[in-house]
C-alpha positions as CSV (number, residue, x, y, z in Angstrom):
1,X,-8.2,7.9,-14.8
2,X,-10.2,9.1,-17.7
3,X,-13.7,11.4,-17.2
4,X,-15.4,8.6,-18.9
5,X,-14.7,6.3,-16.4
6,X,-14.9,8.8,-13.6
7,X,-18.3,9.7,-14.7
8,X,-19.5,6.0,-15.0
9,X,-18.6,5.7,-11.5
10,X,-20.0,9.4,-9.9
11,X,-23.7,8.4,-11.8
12,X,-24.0,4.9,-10.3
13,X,-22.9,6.0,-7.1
14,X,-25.3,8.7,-7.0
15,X,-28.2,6.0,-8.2
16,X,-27.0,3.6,-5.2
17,X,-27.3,6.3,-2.6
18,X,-30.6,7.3,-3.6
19,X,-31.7,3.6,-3.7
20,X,-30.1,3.4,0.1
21,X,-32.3,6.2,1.3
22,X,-35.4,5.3,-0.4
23,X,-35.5,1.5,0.4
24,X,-33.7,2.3,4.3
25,X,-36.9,5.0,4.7
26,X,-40.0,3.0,3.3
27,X,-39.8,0.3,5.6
28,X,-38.3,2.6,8.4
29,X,-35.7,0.2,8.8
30,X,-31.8,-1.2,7.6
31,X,-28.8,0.6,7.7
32,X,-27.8,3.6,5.7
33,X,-24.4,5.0,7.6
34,X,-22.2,2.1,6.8
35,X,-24.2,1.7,2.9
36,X,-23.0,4.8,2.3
37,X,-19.6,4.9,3.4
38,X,-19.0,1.9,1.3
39,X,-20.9,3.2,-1.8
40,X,-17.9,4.4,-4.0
41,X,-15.4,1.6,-3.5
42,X,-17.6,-1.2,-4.0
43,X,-19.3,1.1,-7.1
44,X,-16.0,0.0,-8.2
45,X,-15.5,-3.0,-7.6
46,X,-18.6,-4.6,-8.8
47,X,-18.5,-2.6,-12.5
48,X,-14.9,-2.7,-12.8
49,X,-13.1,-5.1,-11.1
50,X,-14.8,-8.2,-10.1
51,X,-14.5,-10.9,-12.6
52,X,-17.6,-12.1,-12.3
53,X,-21.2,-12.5,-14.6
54,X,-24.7,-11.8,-13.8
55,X,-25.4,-14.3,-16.1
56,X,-23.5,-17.0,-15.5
57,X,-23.2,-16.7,-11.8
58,X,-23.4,-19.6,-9.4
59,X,-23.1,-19.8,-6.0
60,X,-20.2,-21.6,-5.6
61,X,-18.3,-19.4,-8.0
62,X,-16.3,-21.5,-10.4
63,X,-14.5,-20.1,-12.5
64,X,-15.3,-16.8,-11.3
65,X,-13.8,-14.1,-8.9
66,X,-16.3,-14.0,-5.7
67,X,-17.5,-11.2,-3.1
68,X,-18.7,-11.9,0.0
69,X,-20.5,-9.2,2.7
70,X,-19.0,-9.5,5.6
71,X,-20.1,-6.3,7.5
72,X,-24.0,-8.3,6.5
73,X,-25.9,-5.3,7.6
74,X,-25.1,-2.8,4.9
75,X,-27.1,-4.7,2.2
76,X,-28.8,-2.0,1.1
77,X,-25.8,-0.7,-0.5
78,X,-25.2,-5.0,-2.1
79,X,-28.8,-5.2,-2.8
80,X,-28.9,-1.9,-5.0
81,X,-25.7,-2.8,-7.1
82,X,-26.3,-6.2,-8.1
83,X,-29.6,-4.1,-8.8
84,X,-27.4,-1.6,-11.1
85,X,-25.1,-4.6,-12.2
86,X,-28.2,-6.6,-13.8
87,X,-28.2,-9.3,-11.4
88,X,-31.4,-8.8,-9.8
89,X,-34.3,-6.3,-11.5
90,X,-34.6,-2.6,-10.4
91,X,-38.1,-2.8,-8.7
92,X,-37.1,-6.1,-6.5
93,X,-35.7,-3.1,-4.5
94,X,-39.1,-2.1,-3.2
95,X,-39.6,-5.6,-1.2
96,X,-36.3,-4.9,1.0
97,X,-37.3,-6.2,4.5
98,X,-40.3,-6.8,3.9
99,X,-42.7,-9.6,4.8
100,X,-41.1,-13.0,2.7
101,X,-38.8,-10.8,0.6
102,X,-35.7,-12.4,-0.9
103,X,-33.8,-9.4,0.3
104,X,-33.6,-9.8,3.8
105,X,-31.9,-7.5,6.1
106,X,-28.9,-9.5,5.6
107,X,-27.5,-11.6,2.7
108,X,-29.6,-14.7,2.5
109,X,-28.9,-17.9,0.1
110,X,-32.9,-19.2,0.0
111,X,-34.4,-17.1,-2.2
112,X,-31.6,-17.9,-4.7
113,X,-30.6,-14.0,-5.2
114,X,-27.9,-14.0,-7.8
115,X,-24.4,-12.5,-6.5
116,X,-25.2,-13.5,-3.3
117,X,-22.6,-16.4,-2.9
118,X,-22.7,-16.1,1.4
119,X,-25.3,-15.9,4.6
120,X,-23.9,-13.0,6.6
121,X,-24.6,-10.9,9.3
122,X,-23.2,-12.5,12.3
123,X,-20.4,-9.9,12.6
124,X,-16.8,-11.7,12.1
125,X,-17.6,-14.8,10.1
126,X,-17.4,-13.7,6.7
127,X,-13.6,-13.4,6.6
128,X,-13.8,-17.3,7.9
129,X,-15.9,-18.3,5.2
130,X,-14.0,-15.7,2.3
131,X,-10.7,-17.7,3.1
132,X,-11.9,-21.2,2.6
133,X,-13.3,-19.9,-0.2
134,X,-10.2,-18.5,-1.5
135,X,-8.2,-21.8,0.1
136,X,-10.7,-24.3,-2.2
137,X,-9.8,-22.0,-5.5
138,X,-6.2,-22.3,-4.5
139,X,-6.6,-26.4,-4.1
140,X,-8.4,-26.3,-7.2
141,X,-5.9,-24.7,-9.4
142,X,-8.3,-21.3,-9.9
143,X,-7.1,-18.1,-11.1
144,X,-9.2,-16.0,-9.3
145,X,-10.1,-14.2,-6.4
146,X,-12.2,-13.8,-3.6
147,X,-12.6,-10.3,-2.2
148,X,-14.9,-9.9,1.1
149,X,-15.8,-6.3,2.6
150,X,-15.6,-6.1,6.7
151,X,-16.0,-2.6,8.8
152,X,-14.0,-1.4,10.9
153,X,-16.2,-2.2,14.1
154,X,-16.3,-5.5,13.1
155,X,-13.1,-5.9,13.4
156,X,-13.4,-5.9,17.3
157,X,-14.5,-9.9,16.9
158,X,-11.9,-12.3,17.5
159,X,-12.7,-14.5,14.9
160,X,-11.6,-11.5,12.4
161,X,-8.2,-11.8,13.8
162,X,-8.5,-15.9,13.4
163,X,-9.0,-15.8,10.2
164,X,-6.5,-13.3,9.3
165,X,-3.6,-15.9,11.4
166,X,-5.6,-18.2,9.3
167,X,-5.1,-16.7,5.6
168,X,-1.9,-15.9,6.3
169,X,-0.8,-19.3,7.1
170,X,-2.3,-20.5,4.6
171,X,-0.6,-18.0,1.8
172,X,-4.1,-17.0,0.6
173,X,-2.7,-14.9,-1.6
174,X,-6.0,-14.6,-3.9
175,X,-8.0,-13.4,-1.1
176,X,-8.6,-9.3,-1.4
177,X,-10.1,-8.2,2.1
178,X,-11.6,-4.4,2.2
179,X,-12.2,-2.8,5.4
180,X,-14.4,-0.1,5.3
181,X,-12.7,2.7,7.9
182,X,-15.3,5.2,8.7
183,X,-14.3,5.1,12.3
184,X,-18.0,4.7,13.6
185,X,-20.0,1.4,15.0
186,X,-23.1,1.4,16.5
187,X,-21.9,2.6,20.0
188,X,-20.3,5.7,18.7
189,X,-16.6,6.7,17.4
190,X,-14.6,2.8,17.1
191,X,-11.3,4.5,19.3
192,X,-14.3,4.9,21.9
193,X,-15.9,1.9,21.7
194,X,-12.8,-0.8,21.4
195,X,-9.9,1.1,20.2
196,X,-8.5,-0.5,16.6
197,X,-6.0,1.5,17.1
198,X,-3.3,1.3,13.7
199,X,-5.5,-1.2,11.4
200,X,-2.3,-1.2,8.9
201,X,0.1,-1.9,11.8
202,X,-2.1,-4.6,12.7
203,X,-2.6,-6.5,9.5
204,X,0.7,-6.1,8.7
205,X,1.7,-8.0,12.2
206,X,-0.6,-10.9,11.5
207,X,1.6,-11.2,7.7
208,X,-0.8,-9.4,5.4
209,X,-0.1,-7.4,2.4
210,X,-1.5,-3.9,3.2
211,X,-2.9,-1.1,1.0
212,X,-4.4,2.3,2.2
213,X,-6.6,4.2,0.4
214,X,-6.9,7.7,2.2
215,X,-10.1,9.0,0.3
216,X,-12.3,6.1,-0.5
217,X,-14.4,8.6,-2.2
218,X,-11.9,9.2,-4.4
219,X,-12.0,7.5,-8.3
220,X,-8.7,7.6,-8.8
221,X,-7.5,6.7,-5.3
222,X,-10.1,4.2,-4.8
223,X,-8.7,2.7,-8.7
224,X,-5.1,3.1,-7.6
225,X,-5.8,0.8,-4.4
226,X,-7.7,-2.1,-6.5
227,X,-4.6,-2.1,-8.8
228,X,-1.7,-2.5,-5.8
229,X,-3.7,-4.7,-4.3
230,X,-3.9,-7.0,-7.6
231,X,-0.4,-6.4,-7.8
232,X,0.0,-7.3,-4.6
233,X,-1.7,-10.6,-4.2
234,X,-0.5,-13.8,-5.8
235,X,2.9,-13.5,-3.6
236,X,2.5,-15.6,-0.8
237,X,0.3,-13.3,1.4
238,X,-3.3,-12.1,1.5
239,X,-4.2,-8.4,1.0
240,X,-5.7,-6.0,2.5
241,X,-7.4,-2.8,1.5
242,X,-8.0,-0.1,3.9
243,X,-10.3,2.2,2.5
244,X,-10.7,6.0,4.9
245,X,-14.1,6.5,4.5
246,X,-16.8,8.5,5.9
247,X,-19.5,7.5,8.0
248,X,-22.9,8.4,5.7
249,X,-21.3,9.9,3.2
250,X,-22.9,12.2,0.6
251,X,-25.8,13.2,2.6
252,X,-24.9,16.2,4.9
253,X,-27.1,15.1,8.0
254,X,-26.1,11.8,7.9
255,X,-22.5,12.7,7.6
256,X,-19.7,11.8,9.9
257,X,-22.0,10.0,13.1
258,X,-22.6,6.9,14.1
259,X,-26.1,8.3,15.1
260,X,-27.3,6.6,11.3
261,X,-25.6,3.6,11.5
262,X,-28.9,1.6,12.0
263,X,-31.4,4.6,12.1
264,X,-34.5,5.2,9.5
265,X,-35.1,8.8,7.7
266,X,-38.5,9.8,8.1
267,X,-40.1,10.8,4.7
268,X,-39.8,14.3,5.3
269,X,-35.8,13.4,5.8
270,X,-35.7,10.8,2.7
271,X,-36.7,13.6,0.7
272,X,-33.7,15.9,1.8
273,X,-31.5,13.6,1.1
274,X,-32.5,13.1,-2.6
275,X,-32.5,16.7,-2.8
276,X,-28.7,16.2,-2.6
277,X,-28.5,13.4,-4.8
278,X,-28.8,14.0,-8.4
279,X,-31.2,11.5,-10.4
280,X,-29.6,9.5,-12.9
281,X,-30.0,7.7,-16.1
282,X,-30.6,4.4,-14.1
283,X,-34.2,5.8,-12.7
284,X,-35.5,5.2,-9.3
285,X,-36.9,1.8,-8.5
286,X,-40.6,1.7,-8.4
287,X,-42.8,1.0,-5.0
């Protein structure tokens, strides 16, 4: 991939990370381990890859590609994109869980937030609702897709593994499912907790189309896995996207535990962690 790119990408993940910490830390509450992890894959996805408009957005996505949260608790990470993508304004960040904010600590359709196209939160259901989606596009003729994000935790509810006999029957081959693999749920390490075991294995036995991305970190490797995965769908099965990723990534305390997976910085922590984030051209939202 070319620096250009690469250097688009690196400066709004940088902005998103510092928006996670600050808006996680003011109201000393959300979830920055699982925000982070998914930062630089869905940096990608939502400025690169996801045919879809700030302006012209609707909620029942017509025309247009469509993203749903599955793993509903990492909205800081959603909230500060569609920020960064123009869909919502910078300084709407500073209301996050607060007192009748539209950005509640999970995705929620009332306030009428653009991008927001599903309620989530209840671990498991977004899959469900991501493949009717993508079955009403296919009974409508659509050419486009509908990508949904789930963790790897999550993926310990049944209903994630009805849905994917469910796709599959179906031959939802528009549907794009990520999983974001950072090994870590709220109980600790996800081998500890349930045991997922081979997540490729897995999807492959329910009749998926599988793609692994071993850095999710990486640009290119993270670019490379959006394009087999396009290549991928439209033949009869729905794909999957395995990205390895690492629990709080890009801030070294929060690195690599689940012990951040729904735990506040204090101020004195929120400002060690910008320390390690560089400020960008975007600007920090203002309180």
């Amino acid at each position: 991939m070319d620096s250009k790119k690469q250097t688009q990408f690196a400066t709004m993940a940088a902005q998103a990370r510092r928006d996670i910490v600050r808006m996680v830390g003011a109201v000393q509450s959300g979830h920055p381990g699982g925000s982070l992890s998914s930062t630089d894959f869905l940096t990608v996805l939502f400025s690169d890859v996801l045919r879809q408009s700030a302006s012209t957005f609707t909620r029942d996505a017509k025309g247009a590609d469509a993203f749903i949260l599955s793993a509903g608790h990492i909205t800081p990470i959603y909230y500060s994109l569609l920020s960064l993508n123009g869909y919502i304004e910078r300084d709407e960040l500073a209301t996050f869980r607060k007192f009748g904010t539209r950005l509640q600590g999970h995705p929620c359709i009332h306030g009428g937030v653009k991008g927001i196209t599903q309620v989530s939160g209840s671990l498991g259901q977004g899959l469900s609702c991501a493949a009717g989606l993508a079955l009403a596009k296919k009974l409508d003729k659509e050419d486009r897709k509908v990508y949904v994000l789930v963790g790897d935790g999550e993926s310990e509810e049944g209903q994630i593994w009805e849905a994917g006999i469910f796709a599959a029957h179906h031959q939802l081959d528009n549907l794009i499912a990520m999983t974001d693999w950072n090994g870590q749920q709220i109980d600790g390490p996800v081998e500890q907790v349930g045991g997922m075991g081979d997540l490729k294995a897995k999807w492959e036995a329910f009749g998926w189309n599988v793609v692994v991305c071993e850095d999710g970190h990486d640009y290119a490797q993270i670019c490379t896995a959006f394009d087999a995965a396009a290549a991928a769908s439209g033949k009869g099965k729905p794909v999957m996207i395995l990205f390895k990723t690492d629990m709080g990534h890009g801030i070294d305390f929060m690195a690599g535990t689940h012990k951040w997976h729904g735990k506040a910085p204090s101020a004195e922590q929120v400002e060690q962690a910008l320390a390690q984030l560089p400020e960008t051209e975007y600007g920090d939202f203002k309180f």
